[in-house]
C-alpha positions as CSV (number, residue, x, y, z in Angstrom):
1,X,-50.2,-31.7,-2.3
2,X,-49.1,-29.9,-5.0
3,X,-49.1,-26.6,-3.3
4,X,-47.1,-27.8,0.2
5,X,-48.8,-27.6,3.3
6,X,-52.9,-27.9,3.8
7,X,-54.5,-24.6,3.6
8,X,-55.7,-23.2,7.0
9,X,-58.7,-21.5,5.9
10,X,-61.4,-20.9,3.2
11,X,-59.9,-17.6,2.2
12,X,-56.0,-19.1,2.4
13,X,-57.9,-21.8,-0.6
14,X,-59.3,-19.0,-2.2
15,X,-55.9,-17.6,-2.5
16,X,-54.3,-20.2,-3.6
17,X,-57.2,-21.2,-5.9
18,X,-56.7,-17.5,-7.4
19,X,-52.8,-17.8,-7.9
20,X,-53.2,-21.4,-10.1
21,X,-56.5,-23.1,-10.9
22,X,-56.7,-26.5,-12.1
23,X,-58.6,-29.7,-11.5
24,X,-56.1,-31.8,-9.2
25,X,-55.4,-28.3,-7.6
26,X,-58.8,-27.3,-6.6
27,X,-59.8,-30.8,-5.6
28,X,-56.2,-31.5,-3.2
29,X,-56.7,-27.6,-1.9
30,X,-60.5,-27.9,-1.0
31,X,-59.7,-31.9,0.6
32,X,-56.4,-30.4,2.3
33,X,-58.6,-27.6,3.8
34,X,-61.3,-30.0,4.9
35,X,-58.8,-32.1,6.2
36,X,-57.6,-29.3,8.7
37,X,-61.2,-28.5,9.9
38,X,-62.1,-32.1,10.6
39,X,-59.2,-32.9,12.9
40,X,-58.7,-29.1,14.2
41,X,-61.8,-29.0,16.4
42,X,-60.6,-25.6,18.4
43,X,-60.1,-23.7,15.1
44,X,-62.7,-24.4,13.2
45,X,-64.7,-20.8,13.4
46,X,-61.3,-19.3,12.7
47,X,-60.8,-21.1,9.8
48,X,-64.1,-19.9,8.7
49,X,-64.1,-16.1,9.3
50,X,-61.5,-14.9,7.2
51,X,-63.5,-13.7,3.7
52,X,-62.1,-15.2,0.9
53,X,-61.1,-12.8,-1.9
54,X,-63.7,-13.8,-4.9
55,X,-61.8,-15.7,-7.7
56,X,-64.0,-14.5,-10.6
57,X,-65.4,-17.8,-11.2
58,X,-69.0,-18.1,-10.7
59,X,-69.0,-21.6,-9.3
60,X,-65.7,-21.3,-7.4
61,X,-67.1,-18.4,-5.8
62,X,-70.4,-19.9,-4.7
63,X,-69.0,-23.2,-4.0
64,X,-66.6,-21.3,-1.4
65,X,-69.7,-19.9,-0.3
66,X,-72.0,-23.1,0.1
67,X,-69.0,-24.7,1.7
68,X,-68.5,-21.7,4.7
69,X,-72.0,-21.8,5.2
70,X,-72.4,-25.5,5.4
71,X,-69.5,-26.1,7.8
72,X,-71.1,-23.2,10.1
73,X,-73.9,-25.0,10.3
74,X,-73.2,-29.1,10.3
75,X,-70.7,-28.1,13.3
76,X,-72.8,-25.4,15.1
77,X,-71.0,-22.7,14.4
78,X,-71.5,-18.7,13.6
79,X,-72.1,-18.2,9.5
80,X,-69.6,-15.7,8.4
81,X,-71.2,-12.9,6.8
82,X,-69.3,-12.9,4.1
83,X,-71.2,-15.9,2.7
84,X,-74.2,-13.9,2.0
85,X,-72.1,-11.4,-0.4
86,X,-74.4,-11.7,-4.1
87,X,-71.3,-12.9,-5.9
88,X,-71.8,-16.4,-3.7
89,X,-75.1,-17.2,-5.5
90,X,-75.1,-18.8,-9.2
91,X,-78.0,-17.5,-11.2
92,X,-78.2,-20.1,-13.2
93,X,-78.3,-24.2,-11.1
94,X,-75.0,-26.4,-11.3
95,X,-75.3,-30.4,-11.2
96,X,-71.3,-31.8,-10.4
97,X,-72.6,-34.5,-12.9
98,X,-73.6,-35.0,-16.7
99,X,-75.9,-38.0,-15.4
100,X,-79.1,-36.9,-16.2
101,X,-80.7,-39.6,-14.3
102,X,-78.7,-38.2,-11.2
103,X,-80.6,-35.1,-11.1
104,X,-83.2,-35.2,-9.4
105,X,-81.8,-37.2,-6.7
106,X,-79.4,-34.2,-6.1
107,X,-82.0,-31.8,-6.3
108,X,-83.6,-33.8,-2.8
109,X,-80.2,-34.4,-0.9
110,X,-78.3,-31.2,-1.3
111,X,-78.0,-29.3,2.1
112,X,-79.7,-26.0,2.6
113,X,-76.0,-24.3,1.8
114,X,-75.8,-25.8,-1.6
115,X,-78.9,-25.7,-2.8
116,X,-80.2,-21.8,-2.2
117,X,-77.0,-21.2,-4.5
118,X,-78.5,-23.4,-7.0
119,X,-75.2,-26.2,-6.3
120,X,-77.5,-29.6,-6.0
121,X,-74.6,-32.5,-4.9
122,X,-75.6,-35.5,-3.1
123,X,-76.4,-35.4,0.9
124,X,-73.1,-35.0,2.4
125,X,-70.7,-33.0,-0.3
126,X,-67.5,-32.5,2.1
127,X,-67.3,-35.8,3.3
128,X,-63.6,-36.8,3.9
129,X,-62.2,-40.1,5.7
130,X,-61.3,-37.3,8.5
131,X,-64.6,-36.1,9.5
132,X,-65.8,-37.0,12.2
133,X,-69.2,-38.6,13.1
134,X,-71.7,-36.0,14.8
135,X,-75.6,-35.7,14.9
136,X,-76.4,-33.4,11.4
137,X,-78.2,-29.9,12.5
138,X,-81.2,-29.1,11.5
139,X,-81.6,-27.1,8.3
C-alpha cells in the first residue's frame, strides 16, 4: 500500500483519504480497511465508531457513509450515528459505471446502505477475498 500499514478504521481512511486523494489511493485505502474488518472479528464495532472527518467530496463522504452503515448491518452490529449526518446522502444518484445497460440491474441489487444515499453498485459492494462467509441480515 502506498500509504504503509492498513487503516484501522473508517475515520483513520477518511484521514488519510483527506491528506492525498487519488484513484489507486482510495481504492488500496478502502480494500486495506476492509481487509482489517474481515479478519479482525473482535474489533469490528471499534473500527466503526470513530466519525470520520467529512472530506468535502460528496461521493467520498456518502460512500464512507453507505460503507459504516452497511458493515453495521451485514455483521450485526450497532450503526454509528454519525452515518446519518445530511452531508452522508448525495442529492443527486451515482452509478460506479458508464454502462447504461448496467443500470438498472444496480438499481435492484444495491443494499439498503447504498441505495437510500442514492449509490446503486451491485449486491455485495465490499466484497474482498478476506471476508468471510456469513448468512446476509435482513434489510
Amino acid at each position: 500500500m502506498p500509504f504503509g500499514k492498513r487503516p484501522n478504521s473508517l475515520a483513520e481512511v477518511a484521514a488519510r483519504l483527506k491528506a492525498r486523494v487519488d484513484d489507486d489511493d482510495r481504492h488500496n485505502l478502502f480494500a486495506g480497511f476492509l481487509d482489517n474488518f474481515y479478519v479482525n472479528p473482535e474489533r469490528r464495532q471499534a473500527m466503526l465508531d470513530p466519525e470520520p472527518e467529512l472530506i468535502g467530496d460528496a461521493i467520498l463522504d456518502a460512500s464512507i457513509g453507505a460503507t459504516g452503515e452497511h458493515l453495521a448491518r451485514r455483521w450485526h452490529l450497532r450503526i454509528p450515528p454519525w452515518t446519518e449526518h445530511p452531508a452522508r446522502f448525495l442529492k443527486q444518484a451515482y452509478f460506479p459505471t458508464r454502462l447504461e445497460g448496467l443500470k438498472p440491474m444496480l438499481i435492484a441489487q444495491s443494499p439498503l446502505a447504498f441505495r437510500r444515499r442514492l449509490i446503486f453498485v451491485e449486491h455485495e459492494p465490499l466484497r474482498r477475498a478476506r471476508m468471510p462467509v456469513t448468512p446476509v441480515s435482513a434489510e
